[in-house]
Biopython code that builds the backbone (N, CA, C, O; Angstrom):
import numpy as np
from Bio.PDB.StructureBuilder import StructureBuilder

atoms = [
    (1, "UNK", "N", (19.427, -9.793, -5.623)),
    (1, "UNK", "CA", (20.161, -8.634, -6.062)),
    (1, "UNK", "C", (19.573, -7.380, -5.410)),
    (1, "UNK", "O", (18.403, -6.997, -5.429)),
    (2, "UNK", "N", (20.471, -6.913, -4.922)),
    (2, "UNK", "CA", (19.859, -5.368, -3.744)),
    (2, "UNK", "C", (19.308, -5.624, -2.808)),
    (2, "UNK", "O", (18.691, -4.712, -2.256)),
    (3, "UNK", "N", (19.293, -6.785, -2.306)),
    (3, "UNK", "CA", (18.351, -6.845, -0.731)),
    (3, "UNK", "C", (19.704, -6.415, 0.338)),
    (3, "UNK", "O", (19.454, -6.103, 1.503)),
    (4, "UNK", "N", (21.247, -6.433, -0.217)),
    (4, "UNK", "CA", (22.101, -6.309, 1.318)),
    (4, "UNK", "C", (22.099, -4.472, 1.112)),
    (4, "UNK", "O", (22.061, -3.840, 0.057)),
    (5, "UNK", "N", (22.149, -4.004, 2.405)),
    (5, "UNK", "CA", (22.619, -3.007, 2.438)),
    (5, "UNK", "C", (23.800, -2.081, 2.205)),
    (5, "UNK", "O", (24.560, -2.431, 3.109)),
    (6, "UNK", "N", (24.273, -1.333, 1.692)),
    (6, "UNK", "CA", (26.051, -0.688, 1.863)),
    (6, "UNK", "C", (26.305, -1.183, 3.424)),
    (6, "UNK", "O", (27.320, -1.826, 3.689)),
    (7, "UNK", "N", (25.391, -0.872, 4.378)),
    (7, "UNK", "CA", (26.610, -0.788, 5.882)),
    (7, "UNK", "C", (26.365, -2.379, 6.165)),
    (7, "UNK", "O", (26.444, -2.648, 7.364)),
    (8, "UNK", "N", (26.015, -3.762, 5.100)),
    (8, "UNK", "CA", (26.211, -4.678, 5.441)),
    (8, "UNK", "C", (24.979, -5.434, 6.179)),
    (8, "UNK", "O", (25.070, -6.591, 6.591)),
    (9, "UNK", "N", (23.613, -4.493, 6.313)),
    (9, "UNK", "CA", (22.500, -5.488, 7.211)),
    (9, "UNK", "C", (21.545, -5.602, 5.914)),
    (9, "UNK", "O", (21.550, -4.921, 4.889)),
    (10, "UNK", "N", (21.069, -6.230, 6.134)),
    (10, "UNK", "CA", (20.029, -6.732, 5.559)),
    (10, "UNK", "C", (18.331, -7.441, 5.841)),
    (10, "UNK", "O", (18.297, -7.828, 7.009)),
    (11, "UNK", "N", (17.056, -7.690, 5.170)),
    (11, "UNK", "CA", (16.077, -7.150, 5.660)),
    (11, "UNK", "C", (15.753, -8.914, 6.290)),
    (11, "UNK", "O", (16.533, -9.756, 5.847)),
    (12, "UNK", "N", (14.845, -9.327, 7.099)),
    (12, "UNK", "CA", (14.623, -10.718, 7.891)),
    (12, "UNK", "C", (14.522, -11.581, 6.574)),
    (12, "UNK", "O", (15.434, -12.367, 6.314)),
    (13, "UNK", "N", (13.530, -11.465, 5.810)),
    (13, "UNK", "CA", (13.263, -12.437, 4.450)),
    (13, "UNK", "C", (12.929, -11.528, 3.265)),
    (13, "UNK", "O", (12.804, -10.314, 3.103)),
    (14, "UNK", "N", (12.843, -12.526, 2.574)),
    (14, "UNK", "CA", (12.723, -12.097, 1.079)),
    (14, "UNK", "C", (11.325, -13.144, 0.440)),
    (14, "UNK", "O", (11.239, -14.235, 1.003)),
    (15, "UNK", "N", (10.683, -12.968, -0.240)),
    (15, "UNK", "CA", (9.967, -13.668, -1.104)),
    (15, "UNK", "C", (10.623, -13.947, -2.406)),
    (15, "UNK", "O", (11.280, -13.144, -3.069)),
    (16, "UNK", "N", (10.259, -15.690, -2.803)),
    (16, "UNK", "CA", (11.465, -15.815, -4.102)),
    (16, "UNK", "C", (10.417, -15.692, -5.668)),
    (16, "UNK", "O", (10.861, -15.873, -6.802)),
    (17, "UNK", "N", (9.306, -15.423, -5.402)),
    (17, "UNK", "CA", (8.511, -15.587, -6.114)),
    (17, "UNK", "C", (7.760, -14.235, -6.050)),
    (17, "UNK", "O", (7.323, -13.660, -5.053)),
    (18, "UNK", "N", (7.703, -13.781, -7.642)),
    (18, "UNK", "CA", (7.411, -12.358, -7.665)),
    (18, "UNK", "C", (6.149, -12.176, -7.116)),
    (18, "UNK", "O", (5.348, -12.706, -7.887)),
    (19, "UNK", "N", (5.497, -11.620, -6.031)),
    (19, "UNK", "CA", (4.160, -10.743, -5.640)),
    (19, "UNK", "C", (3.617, -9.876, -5.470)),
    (19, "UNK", "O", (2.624, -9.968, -4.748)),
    (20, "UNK", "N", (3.995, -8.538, -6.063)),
    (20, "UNK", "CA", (3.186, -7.370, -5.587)),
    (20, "UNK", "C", (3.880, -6.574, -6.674)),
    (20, "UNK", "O", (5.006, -6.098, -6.528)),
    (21, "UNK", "N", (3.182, -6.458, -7.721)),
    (21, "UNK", "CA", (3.387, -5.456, -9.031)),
    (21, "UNK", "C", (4.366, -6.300, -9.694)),
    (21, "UNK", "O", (4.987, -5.636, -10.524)),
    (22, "UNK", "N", (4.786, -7.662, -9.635)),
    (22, "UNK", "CA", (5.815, -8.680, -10.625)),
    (22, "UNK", "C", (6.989, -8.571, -9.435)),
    (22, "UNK", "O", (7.980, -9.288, -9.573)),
    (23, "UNK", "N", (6.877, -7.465, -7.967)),
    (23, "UNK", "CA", (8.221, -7.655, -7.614)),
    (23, "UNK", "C", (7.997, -8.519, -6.166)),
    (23, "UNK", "O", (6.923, -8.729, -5.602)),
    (24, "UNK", "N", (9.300, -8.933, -5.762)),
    (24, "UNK", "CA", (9.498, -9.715, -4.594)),
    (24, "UNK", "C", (9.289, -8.920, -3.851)),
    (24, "UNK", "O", (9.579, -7.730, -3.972)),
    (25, "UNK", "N", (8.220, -9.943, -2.065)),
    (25, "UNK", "CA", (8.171, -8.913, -1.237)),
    (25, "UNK", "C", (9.338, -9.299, 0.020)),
    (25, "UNK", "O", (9.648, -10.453, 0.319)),
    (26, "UNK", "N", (9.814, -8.227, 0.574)),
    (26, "UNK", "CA", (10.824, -8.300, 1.742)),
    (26, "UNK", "C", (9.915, -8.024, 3.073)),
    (26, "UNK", "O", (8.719, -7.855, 3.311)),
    (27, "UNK", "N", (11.184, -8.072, 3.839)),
    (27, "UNK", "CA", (10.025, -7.503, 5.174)),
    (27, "UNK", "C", (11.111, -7.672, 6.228)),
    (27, "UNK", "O", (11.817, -8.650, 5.980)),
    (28, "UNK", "N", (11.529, -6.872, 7.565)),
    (28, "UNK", "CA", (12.031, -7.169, 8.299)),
    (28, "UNK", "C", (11.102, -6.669, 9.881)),
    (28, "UNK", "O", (10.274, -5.759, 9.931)),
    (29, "UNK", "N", (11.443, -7.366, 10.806)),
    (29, "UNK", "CA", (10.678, -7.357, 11.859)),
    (29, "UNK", "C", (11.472, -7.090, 12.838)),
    (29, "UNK", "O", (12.697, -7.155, 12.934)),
    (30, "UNK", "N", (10.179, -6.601, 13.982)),
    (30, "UNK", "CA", (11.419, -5.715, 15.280)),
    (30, "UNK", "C", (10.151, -5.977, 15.971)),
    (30, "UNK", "O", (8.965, -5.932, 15.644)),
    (31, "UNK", "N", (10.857, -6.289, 17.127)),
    (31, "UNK", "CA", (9.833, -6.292, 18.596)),
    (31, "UNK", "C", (10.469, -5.356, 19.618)),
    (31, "UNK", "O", (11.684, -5.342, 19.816)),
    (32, "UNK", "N", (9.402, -4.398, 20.404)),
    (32, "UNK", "CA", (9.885, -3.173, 21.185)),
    (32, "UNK", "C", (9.320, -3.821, 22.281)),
    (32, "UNK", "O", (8.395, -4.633, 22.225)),
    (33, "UNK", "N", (9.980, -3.388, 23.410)),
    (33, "UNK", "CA", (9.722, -3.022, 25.231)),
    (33, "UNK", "C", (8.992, -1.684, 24.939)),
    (33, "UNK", "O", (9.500, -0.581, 24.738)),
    (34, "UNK", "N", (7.353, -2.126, 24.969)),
    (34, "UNK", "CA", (6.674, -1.033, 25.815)),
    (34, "UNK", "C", (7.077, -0.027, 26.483)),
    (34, "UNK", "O", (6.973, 1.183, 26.282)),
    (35, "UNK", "N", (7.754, -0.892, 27.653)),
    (35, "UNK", "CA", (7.762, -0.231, 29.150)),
    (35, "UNK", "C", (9.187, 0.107, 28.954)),
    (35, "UNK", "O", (9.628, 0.473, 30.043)),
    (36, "UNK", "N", (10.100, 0.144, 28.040)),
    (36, "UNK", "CA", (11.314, 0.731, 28.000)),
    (36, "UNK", "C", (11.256, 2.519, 28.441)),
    (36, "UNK", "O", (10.292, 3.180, 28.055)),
    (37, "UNK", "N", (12.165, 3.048, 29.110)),
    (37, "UNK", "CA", (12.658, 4.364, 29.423)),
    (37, "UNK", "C", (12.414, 5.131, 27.965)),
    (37, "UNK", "O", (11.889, 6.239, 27.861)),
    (38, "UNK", "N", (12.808, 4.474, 27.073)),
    (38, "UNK", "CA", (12.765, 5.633, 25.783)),
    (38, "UNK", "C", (11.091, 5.392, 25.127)),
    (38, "UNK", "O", (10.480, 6.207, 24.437)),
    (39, "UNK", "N", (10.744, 4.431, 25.446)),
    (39, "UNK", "CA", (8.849, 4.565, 24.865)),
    (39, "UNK", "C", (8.414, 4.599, 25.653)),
    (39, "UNK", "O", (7.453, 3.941, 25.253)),
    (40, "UNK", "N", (8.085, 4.878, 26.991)),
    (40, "UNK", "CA", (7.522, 4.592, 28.462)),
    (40, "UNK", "C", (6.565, 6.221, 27.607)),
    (40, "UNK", "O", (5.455, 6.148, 27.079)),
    (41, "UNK", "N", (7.528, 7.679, 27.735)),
    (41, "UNK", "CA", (6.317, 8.297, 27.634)),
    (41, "UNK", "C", (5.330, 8.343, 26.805)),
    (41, "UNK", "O", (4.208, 8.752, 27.103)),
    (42, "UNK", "N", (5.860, 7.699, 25.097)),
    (42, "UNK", "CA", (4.721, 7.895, 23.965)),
    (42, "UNK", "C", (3.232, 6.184, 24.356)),
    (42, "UNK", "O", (2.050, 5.858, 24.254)),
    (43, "UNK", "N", (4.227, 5.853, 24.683)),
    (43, "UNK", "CA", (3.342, 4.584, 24.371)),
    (43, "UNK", "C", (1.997, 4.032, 26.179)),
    (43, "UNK", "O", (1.019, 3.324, 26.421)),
    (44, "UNK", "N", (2.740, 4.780, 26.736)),
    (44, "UNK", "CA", (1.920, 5.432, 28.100)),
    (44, "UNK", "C", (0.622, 6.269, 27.558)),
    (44, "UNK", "O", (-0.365, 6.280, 28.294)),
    (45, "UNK", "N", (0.572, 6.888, 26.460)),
    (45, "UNK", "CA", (-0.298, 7.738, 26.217)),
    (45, "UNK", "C", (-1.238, 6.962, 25.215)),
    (45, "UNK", "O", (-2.421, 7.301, 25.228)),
    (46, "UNK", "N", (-0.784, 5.785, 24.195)),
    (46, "UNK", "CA", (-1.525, 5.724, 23.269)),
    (46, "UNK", "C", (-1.216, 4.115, 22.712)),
    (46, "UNK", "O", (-0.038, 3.822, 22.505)),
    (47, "UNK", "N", (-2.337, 3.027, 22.461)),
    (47, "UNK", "CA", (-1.505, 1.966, 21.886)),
    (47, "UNK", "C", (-0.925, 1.881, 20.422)),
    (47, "UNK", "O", (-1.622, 2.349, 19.522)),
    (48, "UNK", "N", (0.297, 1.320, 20.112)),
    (48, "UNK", "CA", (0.691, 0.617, 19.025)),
    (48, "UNK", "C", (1.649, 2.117, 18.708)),
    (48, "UNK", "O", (2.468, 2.099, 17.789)),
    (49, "UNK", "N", (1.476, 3.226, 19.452)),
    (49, "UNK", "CA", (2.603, 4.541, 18.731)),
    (49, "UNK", "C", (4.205, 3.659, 18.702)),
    (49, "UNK", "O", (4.824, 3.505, 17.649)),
    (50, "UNK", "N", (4.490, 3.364, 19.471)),
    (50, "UNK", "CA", (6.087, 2.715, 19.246)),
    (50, "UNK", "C", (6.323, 2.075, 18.196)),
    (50, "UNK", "O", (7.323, 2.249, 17.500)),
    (51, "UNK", "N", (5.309, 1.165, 17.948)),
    (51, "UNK", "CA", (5.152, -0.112, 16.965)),
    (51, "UNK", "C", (4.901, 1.098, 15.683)),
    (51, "UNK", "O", (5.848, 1.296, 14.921)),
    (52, "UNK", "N", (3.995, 1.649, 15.545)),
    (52, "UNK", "CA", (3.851, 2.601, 14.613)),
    (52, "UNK", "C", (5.614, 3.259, 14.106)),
    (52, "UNK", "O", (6.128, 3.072, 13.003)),
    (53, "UNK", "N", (6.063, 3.812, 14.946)),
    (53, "UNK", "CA", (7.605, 4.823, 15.014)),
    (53, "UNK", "C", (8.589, 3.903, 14.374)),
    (53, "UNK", "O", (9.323, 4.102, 13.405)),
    (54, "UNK", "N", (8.423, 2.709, 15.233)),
    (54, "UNK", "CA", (9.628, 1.582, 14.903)),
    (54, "UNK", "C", (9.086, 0.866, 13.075)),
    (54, "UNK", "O", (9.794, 0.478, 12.145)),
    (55, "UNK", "N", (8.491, 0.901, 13.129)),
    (55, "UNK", "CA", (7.853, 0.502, 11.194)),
    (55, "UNK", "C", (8.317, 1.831, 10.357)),
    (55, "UNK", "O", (8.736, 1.696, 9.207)),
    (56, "UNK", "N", (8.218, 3.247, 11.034)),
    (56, "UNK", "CA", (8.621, 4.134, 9.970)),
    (56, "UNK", "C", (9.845, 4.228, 9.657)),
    (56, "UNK", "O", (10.247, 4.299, 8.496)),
    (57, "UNK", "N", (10.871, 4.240, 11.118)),
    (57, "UNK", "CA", (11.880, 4.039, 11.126)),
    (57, "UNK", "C", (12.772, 2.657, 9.736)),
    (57, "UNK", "O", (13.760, 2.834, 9.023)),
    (58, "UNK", "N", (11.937, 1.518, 9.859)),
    (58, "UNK", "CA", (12.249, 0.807, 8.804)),
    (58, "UNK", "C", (12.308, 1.099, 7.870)),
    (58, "UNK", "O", (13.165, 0.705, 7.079)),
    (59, "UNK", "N", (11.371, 1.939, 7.615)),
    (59, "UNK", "CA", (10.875, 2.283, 5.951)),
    (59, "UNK", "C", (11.761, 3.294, 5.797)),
    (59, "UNK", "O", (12.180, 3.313, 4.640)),
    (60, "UNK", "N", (12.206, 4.113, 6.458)),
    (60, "UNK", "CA", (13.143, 4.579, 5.597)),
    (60, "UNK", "C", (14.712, 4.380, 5.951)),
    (60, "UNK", "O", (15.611, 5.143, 5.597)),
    (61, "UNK", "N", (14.857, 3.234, 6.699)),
    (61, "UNK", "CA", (16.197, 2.272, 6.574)),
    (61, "UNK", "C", (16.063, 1.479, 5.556)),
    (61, "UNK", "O", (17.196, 1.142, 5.214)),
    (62, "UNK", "N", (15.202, 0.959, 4.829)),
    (62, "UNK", "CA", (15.247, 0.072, 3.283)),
    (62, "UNK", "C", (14.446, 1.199, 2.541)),
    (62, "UNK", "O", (13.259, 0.880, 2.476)),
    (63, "UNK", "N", (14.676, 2.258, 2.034)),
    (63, "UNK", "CA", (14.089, 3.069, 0.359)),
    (63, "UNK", "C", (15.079, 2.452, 0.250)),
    (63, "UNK", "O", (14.808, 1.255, 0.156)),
    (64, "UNK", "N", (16.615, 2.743, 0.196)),
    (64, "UNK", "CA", (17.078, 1.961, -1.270)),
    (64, "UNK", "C", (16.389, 0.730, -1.538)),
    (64, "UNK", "O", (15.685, 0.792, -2.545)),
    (65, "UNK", "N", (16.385, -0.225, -1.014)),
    (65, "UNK", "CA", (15.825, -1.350, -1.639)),
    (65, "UNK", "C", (14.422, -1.550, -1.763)),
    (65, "UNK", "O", (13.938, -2.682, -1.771)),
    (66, "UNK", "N", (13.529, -0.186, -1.892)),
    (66, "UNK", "CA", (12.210, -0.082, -2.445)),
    (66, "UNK", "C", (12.369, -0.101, -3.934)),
    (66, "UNK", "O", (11.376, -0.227, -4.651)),
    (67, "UNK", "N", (13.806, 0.043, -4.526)),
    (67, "UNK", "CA", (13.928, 0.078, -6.076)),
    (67, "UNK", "C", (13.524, -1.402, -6.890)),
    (67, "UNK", "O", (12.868, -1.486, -7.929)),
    (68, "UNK", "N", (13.971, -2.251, -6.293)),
    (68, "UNK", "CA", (14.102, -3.659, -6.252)),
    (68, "UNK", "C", (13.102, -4.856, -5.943)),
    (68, "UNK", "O", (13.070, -5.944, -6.518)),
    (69, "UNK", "N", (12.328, -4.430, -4.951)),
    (69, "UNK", "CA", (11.479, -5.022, -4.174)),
    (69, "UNK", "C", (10.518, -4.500, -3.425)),
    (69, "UNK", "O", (11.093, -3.752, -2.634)),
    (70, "UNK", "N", (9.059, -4.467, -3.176)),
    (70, "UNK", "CA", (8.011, -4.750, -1.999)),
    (70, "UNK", "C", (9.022, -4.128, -0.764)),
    (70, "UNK", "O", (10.197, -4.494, -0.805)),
    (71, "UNK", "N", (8.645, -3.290, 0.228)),
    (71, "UNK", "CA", (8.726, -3.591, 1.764)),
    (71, "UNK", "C", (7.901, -3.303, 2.302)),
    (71, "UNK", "O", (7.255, -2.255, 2.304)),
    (72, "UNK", "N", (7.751, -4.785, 3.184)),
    (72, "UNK", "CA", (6.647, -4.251, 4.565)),
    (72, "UNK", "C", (7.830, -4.415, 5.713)),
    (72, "UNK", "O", (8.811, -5.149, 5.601)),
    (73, "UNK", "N", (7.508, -3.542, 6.871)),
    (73, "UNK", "CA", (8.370, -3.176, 7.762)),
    (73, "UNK", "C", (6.905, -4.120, 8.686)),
    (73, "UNK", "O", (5.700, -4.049, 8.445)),
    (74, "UNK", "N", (7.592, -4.895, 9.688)),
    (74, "UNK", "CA", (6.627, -5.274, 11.108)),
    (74, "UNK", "C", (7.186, -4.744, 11.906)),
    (74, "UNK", "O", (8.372, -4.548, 11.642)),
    (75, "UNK", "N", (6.649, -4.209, 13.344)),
    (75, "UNK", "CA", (7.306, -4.253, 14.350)),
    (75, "UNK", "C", (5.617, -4.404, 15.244)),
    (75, "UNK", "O", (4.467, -4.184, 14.863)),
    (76, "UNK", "N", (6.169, -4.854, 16.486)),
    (76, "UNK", "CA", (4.898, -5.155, 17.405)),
    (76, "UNK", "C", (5.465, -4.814, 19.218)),
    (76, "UNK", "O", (6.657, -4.653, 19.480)),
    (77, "UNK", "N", (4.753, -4.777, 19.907)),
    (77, "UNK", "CA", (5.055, -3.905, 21.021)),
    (77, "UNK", "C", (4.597, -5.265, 21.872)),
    (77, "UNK", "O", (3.691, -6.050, 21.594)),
    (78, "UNK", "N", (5.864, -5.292, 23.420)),
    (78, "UNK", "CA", (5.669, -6.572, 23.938)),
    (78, "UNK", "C", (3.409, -6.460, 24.218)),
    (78, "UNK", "O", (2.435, -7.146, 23.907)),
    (79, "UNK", "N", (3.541, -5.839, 24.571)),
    (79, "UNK", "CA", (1.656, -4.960, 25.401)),
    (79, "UNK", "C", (0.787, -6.037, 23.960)),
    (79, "UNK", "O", (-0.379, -6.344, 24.208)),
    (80, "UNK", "N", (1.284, -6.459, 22.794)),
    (80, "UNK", "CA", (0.649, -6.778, 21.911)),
    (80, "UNK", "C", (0.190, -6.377, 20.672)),
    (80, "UNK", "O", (-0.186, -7.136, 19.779)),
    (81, "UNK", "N", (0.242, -4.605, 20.613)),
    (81, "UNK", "CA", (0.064, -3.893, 19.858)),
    (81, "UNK", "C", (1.058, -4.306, 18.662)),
    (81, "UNK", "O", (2.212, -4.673, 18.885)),
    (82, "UNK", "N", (0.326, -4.184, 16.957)),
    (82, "UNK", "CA", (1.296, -4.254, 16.066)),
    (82, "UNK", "C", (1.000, -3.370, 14.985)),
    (82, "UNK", "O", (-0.071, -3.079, 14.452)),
    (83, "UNK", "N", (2.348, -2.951, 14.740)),
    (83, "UNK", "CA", (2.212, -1.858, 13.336)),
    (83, "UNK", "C", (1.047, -2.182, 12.072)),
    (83, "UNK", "O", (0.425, -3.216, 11.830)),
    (84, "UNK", "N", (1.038, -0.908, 11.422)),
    (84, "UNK", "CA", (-0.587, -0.942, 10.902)),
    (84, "UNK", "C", (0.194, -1.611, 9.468)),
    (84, "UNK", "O", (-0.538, -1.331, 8.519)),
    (85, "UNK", "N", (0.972, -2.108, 9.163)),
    (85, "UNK", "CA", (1.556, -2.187, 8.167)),
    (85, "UNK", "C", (1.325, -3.904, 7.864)),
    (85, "UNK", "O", (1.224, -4.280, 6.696)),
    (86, "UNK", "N", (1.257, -4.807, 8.905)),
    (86, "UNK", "CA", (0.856, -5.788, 8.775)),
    (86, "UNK", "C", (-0.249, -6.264, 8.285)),
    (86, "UNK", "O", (-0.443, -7.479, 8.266)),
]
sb = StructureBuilder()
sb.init_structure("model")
sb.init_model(0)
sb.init_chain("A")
sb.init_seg("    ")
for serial, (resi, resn, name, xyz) in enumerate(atoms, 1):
    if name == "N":
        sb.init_residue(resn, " ", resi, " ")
    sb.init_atom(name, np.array(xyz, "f"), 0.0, 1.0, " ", f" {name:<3s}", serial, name[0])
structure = sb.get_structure()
């Protein structure tokens, strides 16, 4: 209940078994191109900033369903780098 979104997406998994304060945890994951044109300049300068951007970005594509459930957002950068959230 509340894991789909209004515009229809929804998060990679769910946990069915309550863990973190009695609630289920979610989590959806994203893998970035480093060397892409649109992160080439932040992530040229510093490791894991994309991976960092792309996890915040999550987090606040699921608050609504922070009512409901746990989210951890992953994302990891091809270079290896992964969000601090993991």
């Amino acid at each position: 209940m509340g894991l789909l979104g209004t515009n229809g997406k929804r998060a990679d998994s769910v946990t069915l078994i309550p863990w973190k304060s009695g609630r289920c945890v979610t989590w959806d994951v994203t893998f970035l191109d480093t060397m892409a044109q649109s992160y080439l300049p932040i992530s040229s300068q510093t490791s894991a900033v994309a991976a960092e951007a792309a996890a915040k970005r999550k987090l606040v594509k699921y608050i609504p369903r922070t009512q409901t459930c746990s989210f951890v957002p992953i994302a990891a950068e091809t270079t290896g780098a992964v969000s601090s959230d993991v």
